[in-house]
C-alpha positions as CSV (number, residue, x, y, z in Angstrom):
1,X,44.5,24.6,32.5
2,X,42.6,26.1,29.2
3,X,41.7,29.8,29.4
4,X,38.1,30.6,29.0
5,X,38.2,32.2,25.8
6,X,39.3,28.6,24.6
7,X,36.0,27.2,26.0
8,X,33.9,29.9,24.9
9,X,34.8,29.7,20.9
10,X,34.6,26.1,21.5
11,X,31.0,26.3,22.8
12,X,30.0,28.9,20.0
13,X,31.9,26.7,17.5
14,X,29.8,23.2,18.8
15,X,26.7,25.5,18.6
16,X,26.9,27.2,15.0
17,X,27.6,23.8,13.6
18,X,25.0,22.0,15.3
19,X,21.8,24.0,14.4
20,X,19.9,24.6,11.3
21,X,19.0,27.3,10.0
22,X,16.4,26.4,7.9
23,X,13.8,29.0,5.9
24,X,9.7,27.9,7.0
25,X,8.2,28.1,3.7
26,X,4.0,29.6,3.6
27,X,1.6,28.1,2.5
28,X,-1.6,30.3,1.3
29,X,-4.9,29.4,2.3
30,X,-8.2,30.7,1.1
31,X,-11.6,31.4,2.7
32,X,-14.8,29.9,1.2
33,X,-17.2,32.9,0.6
34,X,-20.6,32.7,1.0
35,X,-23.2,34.1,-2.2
36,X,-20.4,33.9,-4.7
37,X,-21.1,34.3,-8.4
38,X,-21.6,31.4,-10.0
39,X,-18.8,31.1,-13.1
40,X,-19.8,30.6,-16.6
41,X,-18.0,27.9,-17.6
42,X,-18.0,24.7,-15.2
43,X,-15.3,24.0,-13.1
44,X,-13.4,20.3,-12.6
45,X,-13.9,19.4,-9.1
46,X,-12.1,17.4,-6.5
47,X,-13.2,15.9,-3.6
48,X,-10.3,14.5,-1.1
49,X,-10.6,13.2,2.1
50,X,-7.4,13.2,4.2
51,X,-6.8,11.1,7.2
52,X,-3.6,9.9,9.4
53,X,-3.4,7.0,7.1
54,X,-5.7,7.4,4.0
55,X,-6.1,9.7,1.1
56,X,-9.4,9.3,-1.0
57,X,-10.3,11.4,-4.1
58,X,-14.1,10.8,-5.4
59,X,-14.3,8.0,-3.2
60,X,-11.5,6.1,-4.5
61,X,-8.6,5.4,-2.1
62,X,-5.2,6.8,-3.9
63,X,-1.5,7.8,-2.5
64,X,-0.1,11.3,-2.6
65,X,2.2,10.6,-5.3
66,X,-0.9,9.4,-7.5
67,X,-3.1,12.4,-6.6
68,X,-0.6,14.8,-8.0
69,X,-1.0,13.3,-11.2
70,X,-5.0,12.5,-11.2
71,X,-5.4,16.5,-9.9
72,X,-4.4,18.8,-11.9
73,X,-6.6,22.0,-12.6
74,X,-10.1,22.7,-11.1
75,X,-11.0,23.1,-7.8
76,X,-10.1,20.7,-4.9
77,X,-12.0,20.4,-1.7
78,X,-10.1,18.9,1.3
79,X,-12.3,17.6,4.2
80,X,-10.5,16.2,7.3
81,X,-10.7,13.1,9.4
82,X,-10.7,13.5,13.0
83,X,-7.2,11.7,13.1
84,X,-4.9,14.1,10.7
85,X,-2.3,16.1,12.0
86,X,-1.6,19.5,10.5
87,X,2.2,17.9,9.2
88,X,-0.4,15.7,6.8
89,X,-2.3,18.4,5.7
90,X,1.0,20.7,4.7
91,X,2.1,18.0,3.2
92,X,-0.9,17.8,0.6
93,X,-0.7,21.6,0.6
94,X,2.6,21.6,-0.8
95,X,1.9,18.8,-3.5
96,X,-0.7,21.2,-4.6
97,X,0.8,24.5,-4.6
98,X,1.8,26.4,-7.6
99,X,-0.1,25.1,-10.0
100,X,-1.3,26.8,-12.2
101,X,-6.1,27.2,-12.7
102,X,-5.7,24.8,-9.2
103,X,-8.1,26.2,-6.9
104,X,-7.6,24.5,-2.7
105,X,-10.0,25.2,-0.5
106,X,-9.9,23.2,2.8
107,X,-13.2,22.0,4.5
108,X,-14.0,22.3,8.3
């Protein structure tokens, strides 16, 4: 017969190498303001419309990998199908981060 400690590091063995412990990474998002200055100089713009299974900039259809390299300073508005789930919209959010005079501002 085993003795209960055996089972017990057993079951804390099977469960420490069975789950992840993974980091959730943040993603900023910024609020349109209404009555904002107007800037001097004029700004690239983007328009993108995301769905479940289409991606269109300026009324083009394009993939994610090819928007990363049309879009790369400016501003980028993102308006939203009635079909996308929020795991499509991180995952343009995160093609788009970090870069740098890229501003994202996300549509309702």
């Amino acid at each position: 017969m085993t003795p209960l400690i055996d089972v017990i590091f057993l079951l804390l063995l099977f469960f420490m190498l069975t789950s992840t412990f993974s980091k959730y990474a943040e993603i900023e998002l910024s609020n349109a303001t209404a009555g904002g200055a107007p800037s001097d100089a004029p700004q690239d713009r983007a328009f993108i419309q995301l769905g479940a299974e289409r991606v269109v900039l300026n009324g083009a259809p394009i993939t994610l990998e090819e928007l990363t390299e049309q879009v790369t300073t400016g501003q980028v508005l993102i308006s939203l199908d009635p079909d996308t789930t929020a795991q499509r919209l991180v995952d343009l959010l995160v093609l788009l981060r970090g870069r740098e005079g890229l501003s994202v501002l996300v549509l309702e």
